[in-house]
OpenMM code with the backbone's topology and positions (N, CA, C; nanometers):
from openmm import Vec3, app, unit

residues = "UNK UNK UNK UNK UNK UNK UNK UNK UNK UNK UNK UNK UNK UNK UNK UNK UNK UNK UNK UNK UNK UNK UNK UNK UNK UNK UNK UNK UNK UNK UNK UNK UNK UNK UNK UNK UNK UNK UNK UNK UNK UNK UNK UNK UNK UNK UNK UNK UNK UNK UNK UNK UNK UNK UNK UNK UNK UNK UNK UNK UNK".split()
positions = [
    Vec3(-1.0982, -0.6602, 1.4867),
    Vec3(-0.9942, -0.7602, 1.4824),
    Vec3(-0.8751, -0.7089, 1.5611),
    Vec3(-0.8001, -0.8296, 1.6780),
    Vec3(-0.6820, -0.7761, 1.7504),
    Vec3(-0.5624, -0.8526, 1.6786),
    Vec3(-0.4695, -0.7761, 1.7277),
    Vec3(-0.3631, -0.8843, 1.6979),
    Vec3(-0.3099, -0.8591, 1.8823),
    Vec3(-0.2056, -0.9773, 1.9059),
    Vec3(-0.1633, -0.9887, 2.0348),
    Vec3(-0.0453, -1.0335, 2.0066),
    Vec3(0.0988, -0.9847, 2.0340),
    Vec3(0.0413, -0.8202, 2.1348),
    Vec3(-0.0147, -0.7190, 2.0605),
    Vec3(-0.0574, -0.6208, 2.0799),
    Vec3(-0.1056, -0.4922, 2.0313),
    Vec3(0.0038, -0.3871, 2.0249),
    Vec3(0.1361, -0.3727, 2.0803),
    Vec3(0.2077, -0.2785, 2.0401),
    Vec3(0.3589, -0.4224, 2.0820),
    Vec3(0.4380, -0.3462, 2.0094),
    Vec3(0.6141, -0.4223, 2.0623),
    Vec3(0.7397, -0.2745, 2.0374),
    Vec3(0.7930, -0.3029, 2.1307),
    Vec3(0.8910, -0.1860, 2.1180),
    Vec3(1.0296, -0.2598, 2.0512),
    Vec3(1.0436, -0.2318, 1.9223),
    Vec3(1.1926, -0.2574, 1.8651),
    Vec3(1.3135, -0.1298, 1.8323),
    Vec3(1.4266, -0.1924, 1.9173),
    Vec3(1.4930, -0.1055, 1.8924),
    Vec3(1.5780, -0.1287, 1.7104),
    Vec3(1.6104, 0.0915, 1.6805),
    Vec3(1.6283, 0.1071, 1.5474),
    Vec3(1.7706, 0.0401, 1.5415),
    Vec3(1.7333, -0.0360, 1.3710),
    Vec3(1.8324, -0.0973, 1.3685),
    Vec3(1.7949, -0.2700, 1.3665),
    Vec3(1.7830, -0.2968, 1.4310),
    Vec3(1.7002, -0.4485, 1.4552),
    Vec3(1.6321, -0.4902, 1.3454),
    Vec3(1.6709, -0.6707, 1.3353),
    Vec3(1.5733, -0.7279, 1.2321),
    Vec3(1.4932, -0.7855, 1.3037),
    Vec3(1.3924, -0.7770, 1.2264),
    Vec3(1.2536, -0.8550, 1.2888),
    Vec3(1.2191, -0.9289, 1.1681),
    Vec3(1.1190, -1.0309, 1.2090),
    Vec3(1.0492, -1.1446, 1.1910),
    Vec3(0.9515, -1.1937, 1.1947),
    Vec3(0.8323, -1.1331, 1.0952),
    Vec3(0.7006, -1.1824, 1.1804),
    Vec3(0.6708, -1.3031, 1.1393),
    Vec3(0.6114, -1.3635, 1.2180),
    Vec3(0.4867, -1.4932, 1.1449),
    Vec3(0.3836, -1.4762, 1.1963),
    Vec3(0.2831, -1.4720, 1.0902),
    Vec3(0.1550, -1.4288, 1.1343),
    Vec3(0.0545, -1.5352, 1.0817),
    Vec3(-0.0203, -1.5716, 1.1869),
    Vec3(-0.0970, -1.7250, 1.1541),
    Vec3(-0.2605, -1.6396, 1.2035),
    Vec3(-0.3359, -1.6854, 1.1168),
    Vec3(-0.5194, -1.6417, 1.1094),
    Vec3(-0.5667, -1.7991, 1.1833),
    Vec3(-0.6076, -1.7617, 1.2607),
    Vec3(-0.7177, -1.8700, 1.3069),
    Vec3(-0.8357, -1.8417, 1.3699),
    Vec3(-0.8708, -1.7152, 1.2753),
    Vec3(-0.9932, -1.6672, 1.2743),
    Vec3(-1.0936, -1.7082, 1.2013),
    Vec3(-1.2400, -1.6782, 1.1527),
    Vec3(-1.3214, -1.7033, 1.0995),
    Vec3(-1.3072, -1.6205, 0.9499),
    Vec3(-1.2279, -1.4936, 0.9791),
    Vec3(-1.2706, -1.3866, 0.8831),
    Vec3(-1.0721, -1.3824, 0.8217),
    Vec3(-1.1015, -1.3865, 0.6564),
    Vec3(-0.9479, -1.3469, 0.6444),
    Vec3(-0.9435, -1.1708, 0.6473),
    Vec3(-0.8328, -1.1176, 0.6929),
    Vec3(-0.7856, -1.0172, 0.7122),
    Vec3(-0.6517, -0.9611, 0.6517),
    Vec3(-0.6189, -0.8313, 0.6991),
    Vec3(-0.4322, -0.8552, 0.6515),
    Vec3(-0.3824, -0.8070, 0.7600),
    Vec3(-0.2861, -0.7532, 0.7289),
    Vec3(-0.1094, -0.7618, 0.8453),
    Vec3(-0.0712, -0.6177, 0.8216),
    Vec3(-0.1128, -0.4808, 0.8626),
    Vec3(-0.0037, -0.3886, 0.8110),
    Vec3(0.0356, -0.3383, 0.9044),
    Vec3(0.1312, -0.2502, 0.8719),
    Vec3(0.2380, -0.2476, 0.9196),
    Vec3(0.2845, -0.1020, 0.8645),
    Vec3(0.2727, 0.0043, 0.9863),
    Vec3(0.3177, 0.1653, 0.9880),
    Vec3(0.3150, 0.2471, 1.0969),
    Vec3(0.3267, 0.3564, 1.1068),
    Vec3(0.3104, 0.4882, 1.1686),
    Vec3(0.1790, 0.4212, 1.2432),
    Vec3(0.1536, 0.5112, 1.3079),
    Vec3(0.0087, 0.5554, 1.3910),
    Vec3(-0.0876, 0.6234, 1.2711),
    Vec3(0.0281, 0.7536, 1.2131),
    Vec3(-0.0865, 0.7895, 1.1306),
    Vec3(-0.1314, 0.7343, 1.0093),
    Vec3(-0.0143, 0.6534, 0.9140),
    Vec3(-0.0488, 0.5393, 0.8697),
    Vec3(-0.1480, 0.4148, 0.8624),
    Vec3(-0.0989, 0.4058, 0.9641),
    Vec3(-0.2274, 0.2672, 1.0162),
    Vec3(-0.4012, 0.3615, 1.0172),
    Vec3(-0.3671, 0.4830, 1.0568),
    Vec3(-0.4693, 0.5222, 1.0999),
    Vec3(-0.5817, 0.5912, 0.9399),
    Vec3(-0.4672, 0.5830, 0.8753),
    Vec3(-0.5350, 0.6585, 0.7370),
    Vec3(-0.5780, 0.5442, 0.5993),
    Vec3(-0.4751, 0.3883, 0.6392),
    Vec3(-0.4851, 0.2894, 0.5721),
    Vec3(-0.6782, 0.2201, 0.6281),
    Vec3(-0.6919, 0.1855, 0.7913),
    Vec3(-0.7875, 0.1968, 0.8053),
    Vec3(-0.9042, 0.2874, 0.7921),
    Vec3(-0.9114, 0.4068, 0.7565),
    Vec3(-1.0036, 0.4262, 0.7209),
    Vec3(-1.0662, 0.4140, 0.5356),
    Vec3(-0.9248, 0.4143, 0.4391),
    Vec3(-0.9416, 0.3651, 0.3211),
    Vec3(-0.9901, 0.2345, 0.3448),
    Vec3(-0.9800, 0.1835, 0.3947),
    Vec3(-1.0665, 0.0317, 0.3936),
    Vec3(-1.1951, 0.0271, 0.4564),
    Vec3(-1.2173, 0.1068, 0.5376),
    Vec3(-1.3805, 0.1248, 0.5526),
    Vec3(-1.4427, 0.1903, 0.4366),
    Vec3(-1.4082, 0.3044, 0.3838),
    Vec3(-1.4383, 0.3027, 0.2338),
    Vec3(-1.4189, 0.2146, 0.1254),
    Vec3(-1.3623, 0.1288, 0.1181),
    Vec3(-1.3764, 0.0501, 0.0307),
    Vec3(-1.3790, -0.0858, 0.0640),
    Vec3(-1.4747, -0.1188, 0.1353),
    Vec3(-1.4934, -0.2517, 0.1811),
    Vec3(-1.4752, -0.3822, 0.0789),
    Vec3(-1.5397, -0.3560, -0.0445),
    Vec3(-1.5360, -0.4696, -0.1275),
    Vec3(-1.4170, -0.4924, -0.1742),
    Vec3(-1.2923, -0.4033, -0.1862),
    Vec3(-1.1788, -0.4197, -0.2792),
    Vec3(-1.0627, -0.5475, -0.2544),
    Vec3(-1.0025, -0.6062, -0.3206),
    Vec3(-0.9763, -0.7144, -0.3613),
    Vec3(-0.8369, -0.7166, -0.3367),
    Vec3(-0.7375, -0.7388, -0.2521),
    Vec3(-0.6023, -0.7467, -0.2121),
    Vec3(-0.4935, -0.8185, -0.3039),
    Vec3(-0.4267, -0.7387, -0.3722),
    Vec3(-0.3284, -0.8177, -0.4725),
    Vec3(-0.2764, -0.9849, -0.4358),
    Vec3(-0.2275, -1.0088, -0.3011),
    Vec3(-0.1757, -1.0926, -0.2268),
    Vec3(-0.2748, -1.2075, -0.1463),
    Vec3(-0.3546, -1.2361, -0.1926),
    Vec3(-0.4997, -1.2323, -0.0910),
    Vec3(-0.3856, -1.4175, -0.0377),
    Vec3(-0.4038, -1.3899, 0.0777),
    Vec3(-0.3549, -1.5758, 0.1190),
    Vec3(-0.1665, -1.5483, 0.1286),
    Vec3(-0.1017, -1.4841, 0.1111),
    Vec3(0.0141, -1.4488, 0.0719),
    Vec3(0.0852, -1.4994, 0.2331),
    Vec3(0.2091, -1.5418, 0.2115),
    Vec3(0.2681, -1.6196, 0.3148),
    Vec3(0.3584, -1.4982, 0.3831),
    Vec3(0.3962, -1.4926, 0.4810),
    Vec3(0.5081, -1.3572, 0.5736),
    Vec3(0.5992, -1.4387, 0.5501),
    Vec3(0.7208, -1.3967, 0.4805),
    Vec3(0.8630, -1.4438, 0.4874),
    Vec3(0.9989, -1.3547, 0.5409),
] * unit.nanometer
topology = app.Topology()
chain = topology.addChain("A")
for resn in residues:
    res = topology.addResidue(resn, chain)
    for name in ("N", "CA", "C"):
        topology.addAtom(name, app.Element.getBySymbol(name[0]), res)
């Protein structure tokens, strides 16, 4: 799964805003960290494929 764009440079300090719309086949989620973060959140989710997301459908505000 991509998201587009794939990276954004914000400068510190700055508010941001996402809206994030699925118009995919498959629901997914949105996170949001580090490199090594992202990188350690994905692999807990390949281990635990079946697990069940508190928020499942949850709106970005």
């Amino acid at each position: 799964m991509l998201f587009e764009p794939d990276a954004i440079q914000i400068e510190k300090g700055s508010v941001v805003r996402f809206l994030i719309g699925n118009t995919g086949a498959l629901d997914h989620e949105f996170f949001l960290g580090s490199f090594d973060e992202i990188a350690k959140h994905q692999q807990w989710m390949r281990e635990h494929p079946d697990m069940q997301h508190d928020q499942a459908k949850a709106q970005a505000h």
